[in-house]
ROSEKOL-82990 format. One record per residue (C-alpha): residue number from 0; x, y, z; chain. Coordinates in Angstrom, 2 decimals, padded with zeros to 5 digits. Layout:
- nr  u  v  w  kette
- NUM  X  Y  Z  A
...
This chain:
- nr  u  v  w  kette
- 0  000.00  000.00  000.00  A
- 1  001.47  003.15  -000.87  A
- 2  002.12  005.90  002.07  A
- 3  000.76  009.27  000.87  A
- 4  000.60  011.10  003.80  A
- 5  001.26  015.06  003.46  A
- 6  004.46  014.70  005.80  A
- 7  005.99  012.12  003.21  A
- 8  004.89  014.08  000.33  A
- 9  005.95  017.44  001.79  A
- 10  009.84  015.40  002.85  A
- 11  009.88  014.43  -000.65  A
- 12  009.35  017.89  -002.52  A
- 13  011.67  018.98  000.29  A
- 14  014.58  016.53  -001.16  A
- 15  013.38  017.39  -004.86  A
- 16  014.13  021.33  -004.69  A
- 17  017.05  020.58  -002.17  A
- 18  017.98  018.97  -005.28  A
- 19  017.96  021.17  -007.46  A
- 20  018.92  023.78  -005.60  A
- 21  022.18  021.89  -005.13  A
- 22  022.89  021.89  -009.00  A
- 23  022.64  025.92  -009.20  A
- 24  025.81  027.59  -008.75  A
- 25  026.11  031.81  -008.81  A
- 26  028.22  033.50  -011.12  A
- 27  030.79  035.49  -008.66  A
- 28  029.94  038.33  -009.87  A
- 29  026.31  038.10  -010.38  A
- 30  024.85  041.19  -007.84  A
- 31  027.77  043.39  -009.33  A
- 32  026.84  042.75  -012.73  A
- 33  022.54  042.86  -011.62  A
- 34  023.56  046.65  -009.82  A
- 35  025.07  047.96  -012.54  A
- 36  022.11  047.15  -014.85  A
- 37  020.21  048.62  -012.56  A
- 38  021.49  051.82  -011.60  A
- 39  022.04  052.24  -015.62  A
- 40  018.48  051.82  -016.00  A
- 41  017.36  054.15  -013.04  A
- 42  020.31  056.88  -014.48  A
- 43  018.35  056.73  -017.72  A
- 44  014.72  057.00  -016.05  A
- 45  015.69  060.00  -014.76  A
- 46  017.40  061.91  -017.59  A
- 47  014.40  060.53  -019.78  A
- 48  012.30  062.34  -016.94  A
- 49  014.08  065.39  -016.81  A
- 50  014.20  065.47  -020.59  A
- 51  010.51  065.68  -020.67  A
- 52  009.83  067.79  -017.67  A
- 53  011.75  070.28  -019.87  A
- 54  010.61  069.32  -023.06  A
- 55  006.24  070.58  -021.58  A
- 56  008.24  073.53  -019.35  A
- 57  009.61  074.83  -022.97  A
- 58  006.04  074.19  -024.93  A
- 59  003.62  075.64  -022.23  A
- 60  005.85  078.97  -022.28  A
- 61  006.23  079.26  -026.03  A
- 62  002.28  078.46  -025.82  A
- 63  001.77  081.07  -023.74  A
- 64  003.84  083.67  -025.53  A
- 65  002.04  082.80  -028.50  A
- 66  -001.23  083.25  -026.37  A
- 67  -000.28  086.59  -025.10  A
- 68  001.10  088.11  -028.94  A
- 69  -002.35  087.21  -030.43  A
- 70  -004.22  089.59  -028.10  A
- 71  -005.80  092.78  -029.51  A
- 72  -002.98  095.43  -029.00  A
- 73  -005.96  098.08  -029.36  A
- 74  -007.57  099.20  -026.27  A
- 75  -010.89  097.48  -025.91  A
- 76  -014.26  098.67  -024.95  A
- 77  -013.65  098.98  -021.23  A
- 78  -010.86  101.68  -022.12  A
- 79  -012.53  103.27  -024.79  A
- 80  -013.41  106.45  -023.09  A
- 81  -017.30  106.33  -024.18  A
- 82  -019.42  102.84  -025.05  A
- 83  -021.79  102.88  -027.97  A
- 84  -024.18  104.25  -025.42  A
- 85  -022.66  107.24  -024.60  A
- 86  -021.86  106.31  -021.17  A
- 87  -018.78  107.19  -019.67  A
- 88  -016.17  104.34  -019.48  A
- 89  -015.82  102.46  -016.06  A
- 90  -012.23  104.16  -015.46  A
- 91  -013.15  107.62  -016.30  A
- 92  -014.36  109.72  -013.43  A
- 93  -018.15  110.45  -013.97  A
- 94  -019.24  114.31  -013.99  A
């Protein structure tokens, strides 16, 4: 009769990945070489960042300089002196 109790499966799977685990050997210089990839990647995250935080800095001013030279550069009703009315404008002082 076969034994199938979860303590002999469990001390089985234990030997199995002991196992293996036995038969993997680290290159020496494994974390060195990992870190460097890393910090490469997290250098070029950040320039990439900085890149574009520039990149919509430089467009939203040229935007808004664009903005700003398509106004009027006529003085507009408010500073007109007189309205089509002929009421006095809301800076002049009234008699």
């Amino acid at each position: 009769m076969n034994d199938t109790s979860p303590d002999r499966t469990e001390q089985e799977l234990r030997e199995a990945l002991q196992a293996l685990a036995d038969g993997v050997q680290a290159a020496p210089d494994a974390y060195r070489t990992a870190r460097g990839e890393w910090l490469r990647r997290e250098r070029r995250r950040r320039l990439i960042l900085a890149v574009l935080i520039a990149v919509v800095f430089a467009v939203a001013t040229l935007i808004g300089l664009w903005v700003l030279n398509q106004a009027p550069s006529a003085p507009g009703v408010i500073f007109s002196g007189a309205d089509q009315f002929g009421q006095a404008s809301l800076f002049e002082p009234h008699p």
